[in-house]
C-alpha positions in Angstrom: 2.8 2.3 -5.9 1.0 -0.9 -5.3 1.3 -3.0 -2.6 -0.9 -5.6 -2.4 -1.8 -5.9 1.4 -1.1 -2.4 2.6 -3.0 0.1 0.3 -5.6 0.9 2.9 -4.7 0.6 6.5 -1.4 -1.2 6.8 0.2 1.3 4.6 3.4 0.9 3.3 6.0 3.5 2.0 5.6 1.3 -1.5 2.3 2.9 -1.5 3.1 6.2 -0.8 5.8 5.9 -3.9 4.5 6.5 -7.1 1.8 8.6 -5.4 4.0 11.1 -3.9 7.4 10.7 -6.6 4.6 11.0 -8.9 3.3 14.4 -7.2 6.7 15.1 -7.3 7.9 14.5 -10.4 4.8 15.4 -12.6 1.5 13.6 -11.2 0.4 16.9 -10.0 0.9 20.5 -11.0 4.2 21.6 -11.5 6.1 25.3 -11.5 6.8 25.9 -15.1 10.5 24.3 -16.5 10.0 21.6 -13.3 10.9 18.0 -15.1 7.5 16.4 -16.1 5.5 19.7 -15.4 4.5 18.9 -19.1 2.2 16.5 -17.2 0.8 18.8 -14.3 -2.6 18.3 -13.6 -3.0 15.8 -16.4 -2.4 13.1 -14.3 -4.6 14.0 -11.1 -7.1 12.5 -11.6 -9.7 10.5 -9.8 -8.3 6.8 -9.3 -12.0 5.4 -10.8 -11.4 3.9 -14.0 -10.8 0.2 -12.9 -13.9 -2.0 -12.7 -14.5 -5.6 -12.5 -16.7 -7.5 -14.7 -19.2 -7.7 -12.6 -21.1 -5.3 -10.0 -19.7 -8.1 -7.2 -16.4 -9.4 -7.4 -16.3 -12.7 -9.1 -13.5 -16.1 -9.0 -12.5 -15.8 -12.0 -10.5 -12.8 -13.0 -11.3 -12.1 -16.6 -8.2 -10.9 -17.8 -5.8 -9.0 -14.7 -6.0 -7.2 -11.5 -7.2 -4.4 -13.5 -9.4 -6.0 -16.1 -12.9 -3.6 -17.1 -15.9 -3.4 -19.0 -15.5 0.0 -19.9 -12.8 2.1 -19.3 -13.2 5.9 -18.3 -11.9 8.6 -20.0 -9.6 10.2 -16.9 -6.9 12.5 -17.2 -4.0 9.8 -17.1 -6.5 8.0 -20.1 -6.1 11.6 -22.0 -2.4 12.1 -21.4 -1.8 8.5 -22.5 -3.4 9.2 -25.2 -1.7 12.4 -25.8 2.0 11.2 -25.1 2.1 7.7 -26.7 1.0 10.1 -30.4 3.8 12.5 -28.9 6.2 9.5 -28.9 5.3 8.0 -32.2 5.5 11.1 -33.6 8.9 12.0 -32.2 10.3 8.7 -31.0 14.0 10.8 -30.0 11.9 13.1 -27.8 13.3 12.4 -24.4 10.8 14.3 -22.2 7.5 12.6 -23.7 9.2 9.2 -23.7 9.8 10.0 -19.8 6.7 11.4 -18.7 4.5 8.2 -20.9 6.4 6.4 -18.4 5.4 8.4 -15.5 1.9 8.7 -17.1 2.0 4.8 -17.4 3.2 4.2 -14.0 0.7 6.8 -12.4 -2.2 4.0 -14.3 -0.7 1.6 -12.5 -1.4 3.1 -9.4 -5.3 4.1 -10.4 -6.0 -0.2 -12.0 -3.7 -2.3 -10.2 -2.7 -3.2 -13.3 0.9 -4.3 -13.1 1.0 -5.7 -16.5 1.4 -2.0 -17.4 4.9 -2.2 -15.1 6.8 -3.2 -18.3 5.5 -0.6 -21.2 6.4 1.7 -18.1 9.8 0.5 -18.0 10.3 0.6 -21.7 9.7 4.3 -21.8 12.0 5.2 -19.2 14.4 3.1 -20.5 13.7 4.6 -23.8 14.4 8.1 -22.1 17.9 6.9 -20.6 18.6 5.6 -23.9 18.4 9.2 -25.5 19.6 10.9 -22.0 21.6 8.7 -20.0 22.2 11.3 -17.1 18.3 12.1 -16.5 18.3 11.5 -13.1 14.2 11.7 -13.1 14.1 8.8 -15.4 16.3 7.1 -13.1 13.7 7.8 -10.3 11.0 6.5 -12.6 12.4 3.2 -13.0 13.1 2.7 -8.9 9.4 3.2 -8.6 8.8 0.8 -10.9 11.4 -1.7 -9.2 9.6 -0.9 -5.9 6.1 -1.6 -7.1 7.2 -4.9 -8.3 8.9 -5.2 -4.6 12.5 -5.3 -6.1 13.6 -3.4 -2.8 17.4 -4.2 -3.1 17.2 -3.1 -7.0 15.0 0.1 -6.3 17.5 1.1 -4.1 20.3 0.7 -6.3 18.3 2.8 -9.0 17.7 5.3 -6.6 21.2 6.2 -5.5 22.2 5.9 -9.1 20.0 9.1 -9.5 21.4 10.6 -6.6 24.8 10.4 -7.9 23.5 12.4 -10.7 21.3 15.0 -8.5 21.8 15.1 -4.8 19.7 17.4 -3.9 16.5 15.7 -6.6 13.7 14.8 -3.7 11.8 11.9 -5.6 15.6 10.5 -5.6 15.7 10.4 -1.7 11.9 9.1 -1.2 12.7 6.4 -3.2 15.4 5.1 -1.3 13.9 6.0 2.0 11.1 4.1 0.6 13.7 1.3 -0.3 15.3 1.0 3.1 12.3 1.1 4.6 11.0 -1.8 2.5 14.2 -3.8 3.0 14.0 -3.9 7.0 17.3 -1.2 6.9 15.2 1.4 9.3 17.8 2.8 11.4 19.4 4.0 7.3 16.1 5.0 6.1 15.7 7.6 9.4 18.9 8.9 8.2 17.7 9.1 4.8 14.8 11.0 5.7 16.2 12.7 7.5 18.3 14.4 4.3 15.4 14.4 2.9 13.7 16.5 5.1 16.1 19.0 4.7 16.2 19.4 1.0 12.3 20.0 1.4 9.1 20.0 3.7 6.8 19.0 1.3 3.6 16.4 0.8 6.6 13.6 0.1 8.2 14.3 2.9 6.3 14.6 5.2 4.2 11.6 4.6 6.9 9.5 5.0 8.5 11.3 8.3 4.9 10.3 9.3 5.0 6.8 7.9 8.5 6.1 10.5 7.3 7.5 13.2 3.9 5.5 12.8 6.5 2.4 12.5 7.8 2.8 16.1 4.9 3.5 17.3 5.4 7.6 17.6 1.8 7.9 16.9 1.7 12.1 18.0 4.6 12.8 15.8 3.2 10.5 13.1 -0.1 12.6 13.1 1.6 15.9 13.4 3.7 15.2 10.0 0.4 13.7 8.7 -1.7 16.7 9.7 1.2 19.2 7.8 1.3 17.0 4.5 -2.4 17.3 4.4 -2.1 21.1 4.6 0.2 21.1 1.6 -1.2 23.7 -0.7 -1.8 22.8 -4.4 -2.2 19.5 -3.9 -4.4 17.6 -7.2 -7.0 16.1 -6.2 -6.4 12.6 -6.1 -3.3 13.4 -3.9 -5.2 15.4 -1.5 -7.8 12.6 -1.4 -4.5 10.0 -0.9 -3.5 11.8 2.5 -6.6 12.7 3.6 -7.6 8.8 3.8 -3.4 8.8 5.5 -4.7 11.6 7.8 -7.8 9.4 8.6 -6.5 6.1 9.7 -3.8 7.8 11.8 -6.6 9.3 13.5 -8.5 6.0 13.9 -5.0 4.5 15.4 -5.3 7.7 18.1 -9.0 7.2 18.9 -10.9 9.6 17.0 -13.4 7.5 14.7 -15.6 10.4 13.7 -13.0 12.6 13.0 -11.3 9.5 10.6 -14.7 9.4 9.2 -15.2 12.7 7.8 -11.0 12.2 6.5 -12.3 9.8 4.6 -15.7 11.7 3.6 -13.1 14.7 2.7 -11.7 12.6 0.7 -14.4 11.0 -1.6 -15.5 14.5 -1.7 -12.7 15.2 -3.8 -12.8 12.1 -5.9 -15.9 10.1 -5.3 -15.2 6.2 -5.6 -11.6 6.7 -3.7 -10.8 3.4 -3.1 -8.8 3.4 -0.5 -11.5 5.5 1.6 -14.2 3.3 0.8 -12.4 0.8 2.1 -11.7 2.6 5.4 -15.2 3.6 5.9 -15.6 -0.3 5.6 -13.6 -1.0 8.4 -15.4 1.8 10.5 -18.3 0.1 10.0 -16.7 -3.8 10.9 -15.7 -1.8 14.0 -19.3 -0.3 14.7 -20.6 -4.1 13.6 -22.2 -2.8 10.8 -21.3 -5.8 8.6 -24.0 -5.0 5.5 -22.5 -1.7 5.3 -18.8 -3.3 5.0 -19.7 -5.6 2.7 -21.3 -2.7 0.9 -18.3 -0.6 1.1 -15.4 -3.3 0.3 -17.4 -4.3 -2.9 -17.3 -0.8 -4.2 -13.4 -0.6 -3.1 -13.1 -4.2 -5.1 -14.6 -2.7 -8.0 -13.1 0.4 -8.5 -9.7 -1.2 -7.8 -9.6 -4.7 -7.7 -7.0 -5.2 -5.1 -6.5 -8.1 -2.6 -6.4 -6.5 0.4 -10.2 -5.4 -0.5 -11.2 -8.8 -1.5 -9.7 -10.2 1.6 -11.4 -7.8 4.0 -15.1 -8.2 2.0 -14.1 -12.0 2.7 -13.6 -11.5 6.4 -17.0 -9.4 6.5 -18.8 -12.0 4.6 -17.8 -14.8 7.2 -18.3 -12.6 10.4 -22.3 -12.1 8.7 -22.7 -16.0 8.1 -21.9 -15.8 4.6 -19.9 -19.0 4.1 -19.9 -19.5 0.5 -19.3 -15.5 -0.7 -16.4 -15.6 1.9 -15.0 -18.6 0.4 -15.7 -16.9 -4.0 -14.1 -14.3 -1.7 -10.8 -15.8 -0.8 -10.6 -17.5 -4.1 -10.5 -14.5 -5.6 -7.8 -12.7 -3.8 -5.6 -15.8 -4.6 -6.3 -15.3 -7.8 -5.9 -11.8 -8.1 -2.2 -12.4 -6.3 -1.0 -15.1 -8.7 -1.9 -12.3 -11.2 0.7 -10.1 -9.8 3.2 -12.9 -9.2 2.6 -13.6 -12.8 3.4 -9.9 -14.0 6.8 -10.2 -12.1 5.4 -9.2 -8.5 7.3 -9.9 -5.2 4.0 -11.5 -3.0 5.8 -13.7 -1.0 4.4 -11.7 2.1 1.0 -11.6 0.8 0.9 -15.0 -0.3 1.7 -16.1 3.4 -0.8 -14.8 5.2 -3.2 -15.4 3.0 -2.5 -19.1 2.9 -2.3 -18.7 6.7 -5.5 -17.7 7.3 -7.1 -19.4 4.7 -5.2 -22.0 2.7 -2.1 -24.1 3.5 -0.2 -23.3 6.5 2.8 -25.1 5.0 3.1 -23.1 1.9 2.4 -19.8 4.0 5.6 -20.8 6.2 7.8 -21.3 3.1 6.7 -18.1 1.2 7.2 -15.9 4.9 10.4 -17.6 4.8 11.6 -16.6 1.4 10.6 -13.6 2.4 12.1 -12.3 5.4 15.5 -14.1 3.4 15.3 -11.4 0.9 13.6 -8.7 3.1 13.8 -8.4 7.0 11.0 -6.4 7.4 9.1 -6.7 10.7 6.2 -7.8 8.1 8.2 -10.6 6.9 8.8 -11.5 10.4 4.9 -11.5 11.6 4.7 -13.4 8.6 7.0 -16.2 9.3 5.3 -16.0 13.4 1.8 -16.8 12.2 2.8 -19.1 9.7 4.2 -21.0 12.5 1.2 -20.3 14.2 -1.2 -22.0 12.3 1.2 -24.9 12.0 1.0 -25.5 16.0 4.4 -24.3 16.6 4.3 -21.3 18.8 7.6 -21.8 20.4 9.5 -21.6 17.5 7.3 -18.3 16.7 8.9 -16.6 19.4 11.3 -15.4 17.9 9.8 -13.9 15.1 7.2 -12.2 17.6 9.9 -10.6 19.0 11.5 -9.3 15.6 8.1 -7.9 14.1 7.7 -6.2 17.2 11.0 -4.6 17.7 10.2 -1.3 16.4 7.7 -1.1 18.6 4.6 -1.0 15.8 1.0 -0.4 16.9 -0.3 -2.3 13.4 -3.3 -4.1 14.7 -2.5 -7.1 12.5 0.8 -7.7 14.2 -0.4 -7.3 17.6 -3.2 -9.5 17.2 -0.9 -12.2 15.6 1.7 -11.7 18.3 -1.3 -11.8 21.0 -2.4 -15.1 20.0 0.9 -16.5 19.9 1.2 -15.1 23.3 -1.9 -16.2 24.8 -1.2 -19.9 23.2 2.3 -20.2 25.1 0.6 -19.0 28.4 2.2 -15.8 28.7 -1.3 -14.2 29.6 0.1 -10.4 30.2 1.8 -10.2 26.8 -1.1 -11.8 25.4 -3.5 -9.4 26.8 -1.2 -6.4 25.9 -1.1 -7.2 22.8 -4.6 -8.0 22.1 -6.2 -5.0 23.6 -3.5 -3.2 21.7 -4.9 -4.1 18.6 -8.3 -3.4 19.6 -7.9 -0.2 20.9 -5.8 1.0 17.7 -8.4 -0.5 15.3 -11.4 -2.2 15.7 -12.0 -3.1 12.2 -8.8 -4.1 11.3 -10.6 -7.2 9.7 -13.8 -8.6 10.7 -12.4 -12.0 11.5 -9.6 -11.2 13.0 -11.3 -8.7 15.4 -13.5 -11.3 16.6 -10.9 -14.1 17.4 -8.9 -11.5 18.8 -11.7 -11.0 20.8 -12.5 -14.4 21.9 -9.1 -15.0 22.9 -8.9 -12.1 25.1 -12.4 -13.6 26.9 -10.5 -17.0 27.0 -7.8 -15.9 29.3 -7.3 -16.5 33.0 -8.0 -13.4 35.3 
């Protein structure tokens, strides 16, 4: 699933969806007579397809998120291939119209494409219209729903296909992911709960990890982590998927080298992983190895042309002096989000704090505000708290410190956020909690951000 500021390491289930319902429900290999074993190992495949126009990301998008110059021939390319002739051959078969939507869906996840969202839905609904009780299908479109950040839909979806199968797994990670997304976290413990005991799998246990991360459970979050990445038979892309998981839980708990050679793991199994690439680039921000994360960021743009990438090359570029590629930089990621928002993308979040940090602080507060409306998330509230921020009105950010920080998260990028607001109201112990907080739990969380956070903490009384 893609979500556009958390792919790397502010994760979010969203993410985890169509890569694990996928491994679930076809994007890996599959016991014979599963539902979308037809797929299996067709659609594990390395996530390197995508490419920008250029060998360095350029302003102007030339045609989507997702747009290339040449387009490899992967195994979700091939089993495209294979099931759209299935489906013009046989329009009235109801497993090949399901799994080209899962096949479809799974692309989205490798290009960042999201213009591929509605072909995706079209097959699925294609399958309910021949099936109406195919509870997988079901599945298929919450994933969708989530991708696009239609939380309160995807979670309607997804107990419609529990009503069908109770006991079908991808059902209950979708709507654990859904509660999750929609702030309901005391529900979506419950949920996983269930889920957990219907099955100890990859799925599961990534997103036990994920809620325990959220509270700040960082041992148990590891533990779960450490037990999904043991999962036998994993494809590769999905082993590579938690193995970058595995690595930034063990940045969050200290161990850089052993994050490191997560990541290495994983672009051993499929080289050009985005998502690692991008990791390595933050170990190297936190090492102040800027050339090397600019390096690395590019290649993460370029495989999959994703904001959060563009964002972070931008924050490296600035921290090395490099004014005007930070500022092609930023322009960029905007563009690359009003993309999404075009294709029918939620980015309310996204939009806000980039316009916080490097736009308009007015339209940041009133997209963070239309989004914790819709979803209460501790996001949407760190959101709305910087907005504020930037706008000079700590006070009334308070509040919205206090509610992204009620689970108790360790994410660097809401400590740092609540840290300044702290340190700008005088409250110099919360400040400096939080600050060092974010520090200690990631260094690189952003190049920029590291180094206010930074010169904040030297800023304050003794």
């Amino acid at each position: 699933m893609i979500t556009l500021a958390r792919v790397g390491r502010r994760r979010g289930l969203t993410t985890l969806l169509l890569a694990l319902t996928l491994a679930a429900c076809g994007g890996s290999p599959a016991p014979p007579g599963t539902p979308g074993a037809s797929l299996g190992s067709e659609l594990a495949g390395p996530a390197t397809a995508a490419r920008l126009e250029s060998s360095a990301p350029s302003p102007t998008p030339s045609g989507g998120p997702a747009s290339s110059s040449a387009d490899a021939v992967t195994p979700t390319v091939a089993a495209l291939a294979r099931l759209q002739a299935a489906v013009s051959a046989t329009p009235a078969d109801e497993d090949s119209q399901r799994d080209l939507g899962f096949a479809l869906a799974q692309r989205v996840r490798e290009t960042a494409d999201p213009s591929l969202y509605a072909p995706a839905t079209a097959a699925f609904e294609a399958a309910l219209a021949l099936k109406p009780d195919d509870a997988l299908a079901l599945v298929g479109i919450a994933g969708i729903q989530l991708g696009k950040h239609e939380f309160g839909a995807g979670l309607e979806t997804a107990r419609k296909a529990l009503a069908l199968s109770p006991s079908l797994v991808p059902a209950h990670a979708a709507e654990v992911d859904a509660l999750v997304e929609l702030g309901r976290y005391d529900e979506a413990d419950t949920a996983a709960g269930i889920m957990f005991g219907l099955s100890s799998d990859l799925s599961t246990l990534a997103r036990v990890s994920y809620l325990a991360e959220l509270r700040g459970r960082l041992p148990a979050a590891l533990t779960a982590m450490r037990a999904a990445a043991a999962a036998p038979g994993l494809a590769p892309e999905n082993s590579a998927y938690v193995d970058a998981l595995l690595g930034n839980l063990l940045v969050a708990t200290g161990d850089p080298s052993g994050a490191a050679a997560s990541y290495e793991a994983a672009l051993a199994l499929v080289p050009n992983h985005a998502p690692s690439l991008a990791d390595l680039g933050r170990l190297a921000v936190a090492a102040g190895r800027l050339d090397e994360a600019i390096d690395r960021f590019s290649a993460a743009a370029r495989v999959v042309p994703l904001p959060e990438y563009v964002i972070a090359l931008g924050d490296a570029q600035a921290a090395a002096g490099q004014a005007a590629d930070a500022a092609r930089s930023y322009d960029l990621a905007r563009a690359e989000i009003q993309l999404f928002k075009a294709a029918g993308v939620v980015v309310d979040v996204d939009l806000a704090l980039l316009e916080a940090d490097h736009g308009d602080p007015v339209a940041a507060l009133g997209y963070a505000m239309t989004a914790v409306r819709a979803t209460p998330t501790v996001r949407a509230a760190d959101a709305v708290a910087w907005a504020l921020h930037r706008l000079g009105r700590d006070r009334d950010a308070l509040s919205d410190v206090q509610a992204a920080l009620r689970l108790g998260s360790i994410d660097p990028v809401i400590r740092y956020h609540a840290g300044a607001i702290e340190a700008a109201l005088g409250d110099v112990k919360a400040a400096r909690r939080d600050l060092i907080r974010a520090l200690e739990t990631d260094p690189g969380f952003s190049a920029a951000g590291a180094a206010e956070a930074r010169r904040i903490l030297a800023s304050l009384p003794a």
